[in-house]
N, C-alpha and C positions, 0 to 999 in steps of 0.2 A: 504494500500500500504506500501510494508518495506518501512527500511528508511537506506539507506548505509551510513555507516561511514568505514573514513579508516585513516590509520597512513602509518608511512614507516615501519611498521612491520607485520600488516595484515588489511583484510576487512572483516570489523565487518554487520552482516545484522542482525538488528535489528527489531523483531517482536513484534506486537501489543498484549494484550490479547485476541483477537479474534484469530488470525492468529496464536497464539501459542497451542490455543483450535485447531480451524480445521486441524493444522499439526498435533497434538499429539510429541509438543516440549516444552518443561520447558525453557528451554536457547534460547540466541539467538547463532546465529552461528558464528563463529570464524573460519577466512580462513587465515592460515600465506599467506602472500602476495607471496611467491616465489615457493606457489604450483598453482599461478591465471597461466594456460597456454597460454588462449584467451578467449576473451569478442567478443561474436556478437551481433548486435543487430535483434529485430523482431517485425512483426508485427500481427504473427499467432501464440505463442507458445502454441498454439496444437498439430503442426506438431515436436515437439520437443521432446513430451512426448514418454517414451519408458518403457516396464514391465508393471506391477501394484502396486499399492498403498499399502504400507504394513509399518507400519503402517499412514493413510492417509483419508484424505475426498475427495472422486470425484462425482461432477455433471456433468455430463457431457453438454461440452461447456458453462461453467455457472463458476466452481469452483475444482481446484484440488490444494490438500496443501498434503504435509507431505513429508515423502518417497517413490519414486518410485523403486522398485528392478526389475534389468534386467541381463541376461547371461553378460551383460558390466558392471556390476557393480552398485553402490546405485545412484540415484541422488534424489537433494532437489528440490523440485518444490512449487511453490506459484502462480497459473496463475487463472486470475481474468477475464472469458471473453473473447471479443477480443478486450485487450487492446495494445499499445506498451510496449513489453517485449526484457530482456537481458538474453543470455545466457552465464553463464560463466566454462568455461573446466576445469577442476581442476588436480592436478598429484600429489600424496602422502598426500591426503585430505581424511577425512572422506566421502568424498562425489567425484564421478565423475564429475558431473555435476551440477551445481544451472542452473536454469530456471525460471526467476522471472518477475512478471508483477512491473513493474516501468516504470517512464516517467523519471528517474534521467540514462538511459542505456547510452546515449552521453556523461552526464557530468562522469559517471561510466569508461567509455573510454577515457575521455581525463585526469582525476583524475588520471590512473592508470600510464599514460605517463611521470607526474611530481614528482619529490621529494615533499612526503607529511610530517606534520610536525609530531614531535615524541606524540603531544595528538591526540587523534581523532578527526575528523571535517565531516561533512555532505560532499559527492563528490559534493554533487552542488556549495559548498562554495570553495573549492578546484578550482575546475574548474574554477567560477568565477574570480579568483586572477590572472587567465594565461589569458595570450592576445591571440587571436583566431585567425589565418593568412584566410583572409577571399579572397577567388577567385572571381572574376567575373564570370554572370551569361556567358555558353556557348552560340555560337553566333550561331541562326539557320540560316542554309543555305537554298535560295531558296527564292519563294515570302516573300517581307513583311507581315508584319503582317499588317491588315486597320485597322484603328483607328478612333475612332467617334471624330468629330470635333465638 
């Protein structure tokens, strides 16, 4: 699984040796922060995937790393399964699109909302340091619910 690190300059997605084998990448990748347009999160990124792999490993529903190239342009992909993944948009980037299996996609999202500091730091640790404005559960209308005594 990457591992996101970010500054107030860019987001860094850092690749394991494994994951730099099945993408067919040396480096990790470097995103200046002011080309991120939006982060979504998911819980299929299959449905995400667009082109073919060039250069790239795909099993399909199992494993896709590398390059994907489409009539829209290159995107980075690292999808593991069906695990929860984040996709994030990119505009004057090496890359259109990253689509990446991580479980850090929320704290990825609220990281990006805060001034981060000028070293790098992991977004889960980022995140961590903000206070989380936390709602009430919504209140369902209609029968209660029975409850075992």
């Amino acid at each position: 699984m990457v591992t996101l690190l970010l500054d107030r300059t860019r987001l860094e997605v850092e690749l394991s040796p494994l994951e730099r084998a099945v993408s067919f990448r040396r480096e990790n990748l470097h995103i200046p922060r002011e080309c991120i347009v939006k982060v979504q999160l998911t819980d299929d990124a299959w449905t995400w995937l667009r082109g073919v792999g060039s250069p790239g490993t795909h099993v399909p529903l199992l494993l896709a790393a590398g390059t994907w190239k489409s009539a829209n342009g290159d995107d980075f992909v690292l999808i593991r399964r069906h695990k929860p993944s984040v996709v994030i948009d990119l505009e004057g980037a090496e890359f259109q699109r990253l689509v990446l299996t991580t479980r850090h996609g929320p704290a990825l999202a609220q990281a990006l909302r805060l001034d981060a500091s000028a070293e790098l730091a992991e977004v889960t640790d980022i995140a961590a340091t903000a206070s989380i404005p936390v709602q009430g559960a919504p209140r369902r209308r209609g029968k209660p619910a029975v409850r075992p005594v």
